[in-house]
N, C-alpha and C positions, 0 to 999 in steps of 0.2 A: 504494500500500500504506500503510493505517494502523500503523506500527508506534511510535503515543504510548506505548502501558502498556511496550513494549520499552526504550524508551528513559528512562521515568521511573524504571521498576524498576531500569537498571542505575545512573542517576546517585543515587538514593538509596542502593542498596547501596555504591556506590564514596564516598561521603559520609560513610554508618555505619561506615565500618573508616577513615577519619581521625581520628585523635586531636589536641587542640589543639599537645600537646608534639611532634607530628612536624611539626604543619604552622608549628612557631613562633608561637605563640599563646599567650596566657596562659591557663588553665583557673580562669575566673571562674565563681561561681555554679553552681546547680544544675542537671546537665543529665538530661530526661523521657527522652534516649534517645541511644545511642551516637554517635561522633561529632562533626563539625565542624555547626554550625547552620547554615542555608541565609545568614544574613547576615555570619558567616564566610566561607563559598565565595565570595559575589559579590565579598567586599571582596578577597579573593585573589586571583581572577579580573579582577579590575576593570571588574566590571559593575553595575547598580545591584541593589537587591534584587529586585526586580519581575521584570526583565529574568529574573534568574536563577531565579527562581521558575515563569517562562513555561518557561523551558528545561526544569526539574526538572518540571511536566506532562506534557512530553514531545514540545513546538513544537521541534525539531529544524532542519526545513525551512526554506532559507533561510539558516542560520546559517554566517556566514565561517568561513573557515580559522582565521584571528585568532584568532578569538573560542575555536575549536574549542580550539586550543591554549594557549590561556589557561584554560580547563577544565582538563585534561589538567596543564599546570602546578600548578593549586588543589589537584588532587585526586591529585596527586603517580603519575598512571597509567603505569604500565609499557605496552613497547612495545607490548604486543601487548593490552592497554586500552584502549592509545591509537588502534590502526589500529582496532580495535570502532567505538569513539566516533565514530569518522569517517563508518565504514560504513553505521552507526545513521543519520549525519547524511544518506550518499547516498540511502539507502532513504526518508529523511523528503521528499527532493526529488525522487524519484522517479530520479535520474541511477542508480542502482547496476542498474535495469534494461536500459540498456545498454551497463554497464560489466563487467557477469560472462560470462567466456571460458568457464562450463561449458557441456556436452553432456549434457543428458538425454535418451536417445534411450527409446523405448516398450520394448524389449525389452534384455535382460540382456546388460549388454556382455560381448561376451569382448576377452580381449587377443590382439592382433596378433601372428602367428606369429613375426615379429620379435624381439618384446618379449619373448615365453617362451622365444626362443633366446639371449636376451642373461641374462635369469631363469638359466636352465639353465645358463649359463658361469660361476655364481657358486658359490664352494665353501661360503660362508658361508649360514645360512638368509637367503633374500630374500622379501621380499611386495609384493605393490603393495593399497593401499585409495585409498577415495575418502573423502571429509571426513564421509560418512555411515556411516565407522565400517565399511563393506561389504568383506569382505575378497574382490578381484575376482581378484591372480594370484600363484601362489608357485612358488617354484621346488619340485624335492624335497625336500630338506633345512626348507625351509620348511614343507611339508605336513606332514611327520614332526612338527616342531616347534610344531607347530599341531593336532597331532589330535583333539584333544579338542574342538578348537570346530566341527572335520567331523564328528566323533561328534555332538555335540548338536544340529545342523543340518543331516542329511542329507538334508532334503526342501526346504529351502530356502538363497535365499543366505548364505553366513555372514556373521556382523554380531557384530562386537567386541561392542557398548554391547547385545545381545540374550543373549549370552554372558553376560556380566558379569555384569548385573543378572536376570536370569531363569534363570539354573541354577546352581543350588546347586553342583555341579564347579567353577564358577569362583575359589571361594573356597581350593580342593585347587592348580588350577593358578597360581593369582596369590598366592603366600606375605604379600607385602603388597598385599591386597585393597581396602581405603581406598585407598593411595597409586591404586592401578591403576584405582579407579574416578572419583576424583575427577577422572584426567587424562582418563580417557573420557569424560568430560562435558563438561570443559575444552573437548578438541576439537570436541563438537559443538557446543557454543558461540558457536565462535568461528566452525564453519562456519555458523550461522544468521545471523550477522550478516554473511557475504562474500557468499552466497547465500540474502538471505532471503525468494525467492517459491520456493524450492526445498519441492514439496508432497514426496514421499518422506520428507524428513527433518522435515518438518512432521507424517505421520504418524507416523515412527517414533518422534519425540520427544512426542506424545500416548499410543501406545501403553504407550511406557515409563512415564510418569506415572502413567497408570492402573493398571499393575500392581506398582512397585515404589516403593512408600515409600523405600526409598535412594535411586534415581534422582530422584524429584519433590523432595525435599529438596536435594541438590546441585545440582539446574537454578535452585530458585530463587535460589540464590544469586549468580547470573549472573557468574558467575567463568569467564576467556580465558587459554588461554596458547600461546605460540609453542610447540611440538613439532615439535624439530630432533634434539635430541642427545639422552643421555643413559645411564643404567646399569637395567634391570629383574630383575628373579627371576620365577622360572618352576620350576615343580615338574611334570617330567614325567613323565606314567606309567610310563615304560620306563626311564631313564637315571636320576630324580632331580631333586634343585639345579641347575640352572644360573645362573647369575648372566653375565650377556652383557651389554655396552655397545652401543648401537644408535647409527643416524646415521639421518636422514628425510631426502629433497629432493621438491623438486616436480617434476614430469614435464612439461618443456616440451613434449614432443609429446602429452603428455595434460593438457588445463590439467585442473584440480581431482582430480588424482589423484598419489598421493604413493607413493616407493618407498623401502622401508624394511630396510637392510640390516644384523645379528646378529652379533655375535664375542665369542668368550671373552679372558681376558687369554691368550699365548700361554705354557706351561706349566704352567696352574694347573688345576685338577681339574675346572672347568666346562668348560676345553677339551677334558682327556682325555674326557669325557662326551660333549662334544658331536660328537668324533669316534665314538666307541661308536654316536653315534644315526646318523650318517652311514652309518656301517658296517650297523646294524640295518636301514639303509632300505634300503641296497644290498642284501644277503641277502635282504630280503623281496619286493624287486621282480624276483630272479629265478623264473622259473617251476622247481617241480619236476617 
């Protein structure tokens, strides 16, 4: 796999958002464009200019660990940059194709009857996706808390980054819309660099380009991040506000698929809500 313009795009971009004052530099002279200059990086890095100019076209392939992290140091990348960089570096020597544990099988996984019984014992909304943003299992409570993106996708699989950027709803249910997309991209980011002969998200991620000026603007930016933890808002049709703090892990029994479990703080008005939705799913799923 050629992936040179992959790897030039991200070390220039990660170059134009150094500034000399972070990287301890003096800020001499006039600069044509943001950022540390490429004979700044090498001197950082402690490589010659050349060398590092090879690298910044995008000759990856080959390159130590060493060196990898000395990059990484220069250009002062956070973790989740830095395993990019690496991956960037596997794909250039061809190693990352048989280093990836995913399963792309021809037809639409379902989850193991197992999985949805473990799903189904969770009182909190639960989901399971895959790094292409495809949302494959939820519990109840989760579907409920999700309906709007079964509504817009009833013919096919639902897709967080399709959602997002392609219906206008999404801006109703994600209160902070920016925040909510920029990490949507984030993600598929960084799965493009863990899995990057993975065609599915190869097309989704052209798809998207094509039709959303927001999306192709935030990809180019080639910006990665670790999504583990954190706090989101959600505006749901039925209940309102919720404001819920989230946890992600990986699925060792499913490599490349991640489960993703919801909670309100306990007492505060997203929780009384989120029980309300709980209660609305229960009522609705019995039969009259």
């Amino acid at each position: 796999m050629d992936n040179r313009a992959e790897v030039r795009e991200f070390l220039i971009s990660r170059r134009a958002k150094m500034t000399p004052q972070r990287a301890g530099l003096p800020a001499v002279g006039n600069r044509r464009v943001p950022g540390l200059r490429r004979s700044e990086v090498a001197a950082l890095a402690g490589v010659s200019v050349e060398y590092y100019a090879k690298l910044e076209r995008g000759a990856l392939g080959g390159v130590s660990a060493s060196v990898l992290d000395a990059l990484a140091r220069a250009l002062q990348l956070d973790d989740a940059e830095r395993a990019h960089l690496f991956r960037l570096a596997h794909a250039a020597d061809g190693t990352s194709a048989g280093m990836r544990p995913r399963r792309r099988p021809s037809k639409r996984w379902q989850a193991p009857p197992t999985l949805q019984w473990v799903l189904d014992r969770f009182t909190a909304p639960a989901i399971v996706r895959n790094g292409r943003m495809d949302l494959l299992a939820v519990n109840e409570l989760g579907r409920a808390m999700h309906s709007a993106l079964y509504e817009s996708q009833s013919s096919e699989q639902p897709n967080f980054a399709r959602y997002t950027f392609l219906d206008e709803d999404s801006h109703r249910f994600y209160p902070n819309w920016e925040t909510a997309a920029d990490i949507c991209v984030t993600i598929l980011r960084t799965e493009a660099g863990r899995d990057p002969f993975n065609k599915e998200l190869h097309d989704l991620v052209g798809e998207l380009s094509t039709r959303s000026d927001d999306f192709r603007r935030r990809w180019s930016s080639h910006d990665v991040r670790a999504h583990g933890a954190g706090t989101k808002q959600f505006h749901h049709q039925v209940v309102g506000e919720l404001d819920l703090a989230y946890e992600s892990v990986d699925m060792v029994s499913e490599p490349g698929l991640t489960l993703t479990l919801y909670a309100a703080e306990p007492g505060s008005t997203s929780a009384q809500r989120l029980d309300l939705l709980a209660s609305w799913t229960t009522r609705s799923a019995v039969p009259s």
